[in-house]
N, C-alpha and C positions, 0 to 999 in steps of 0.2 A: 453578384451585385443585384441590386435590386432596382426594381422599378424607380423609385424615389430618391437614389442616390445615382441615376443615373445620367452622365455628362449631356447626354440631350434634354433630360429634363428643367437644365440649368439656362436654354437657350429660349426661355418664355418668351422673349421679344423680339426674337429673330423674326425678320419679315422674309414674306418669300416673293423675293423680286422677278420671276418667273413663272407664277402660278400656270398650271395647266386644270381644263375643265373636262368635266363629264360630259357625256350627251347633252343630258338637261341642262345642267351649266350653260353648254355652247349657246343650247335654243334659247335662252332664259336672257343670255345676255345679248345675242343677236336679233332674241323675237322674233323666233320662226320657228314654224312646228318642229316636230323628232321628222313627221315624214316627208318633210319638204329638204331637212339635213339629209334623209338618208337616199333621196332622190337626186343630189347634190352629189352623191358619191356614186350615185351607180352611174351619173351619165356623165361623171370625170372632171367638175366642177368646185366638190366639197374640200371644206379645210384639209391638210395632212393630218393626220393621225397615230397613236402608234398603242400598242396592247399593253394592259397590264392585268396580267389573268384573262378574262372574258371578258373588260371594259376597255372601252376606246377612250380616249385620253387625247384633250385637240390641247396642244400649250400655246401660252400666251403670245406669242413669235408667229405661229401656224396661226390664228385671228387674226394679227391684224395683216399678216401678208395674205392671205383669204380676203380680208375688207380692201386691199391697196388693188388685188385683180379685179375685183365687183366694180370698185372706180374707175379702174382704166378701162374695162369694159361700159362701161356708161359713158364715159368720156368717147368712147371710137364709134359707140352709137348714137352721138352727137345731142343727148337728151341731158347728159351732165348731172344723172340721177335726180333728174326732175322728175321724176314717176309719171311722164308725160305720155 
């Protein structure tokens, strides 16, 4: 079968209600550098993540429960992410 006749091919419209992102991705849509992500992870703070070959891969679930900790951590530091 071929590329062109293939049953995924057929699925043009298909949305992917799940998206997961790149490194870049992440920092692009969080706007934050790579090395402020990757300082995130070594001191036990960063999104979940999980491999695919040599790329880390954060999905869309791991975001925004990674933004609901950031909140509640700003919330118990009583600034209520007022950047105060």
């Amino acid at each position: 079968m071929s590329y062109e006749h293939s049953p995924a091919r057929d699925r043009k419209d298909a949305a992917v209600n799940d998206p997961s992102y790149t490194v870049d991705e992440f920092c692009a849509a969080e706007r934050m550098s790579r090395s402020m992500l990757y300082k995130a992870w070594t001191e036990g703070w960063g999104p979940d993540f999980y491999w695919v070959g040599v790329t880390r891969r954060i999905t869309h679930r791991a975001r925004h429960e990674w933004q609901r900790q950031r909140e509640a951590e700003a919330a118990a530091e009583g600034n209520g992410g007022a950047g105060t």
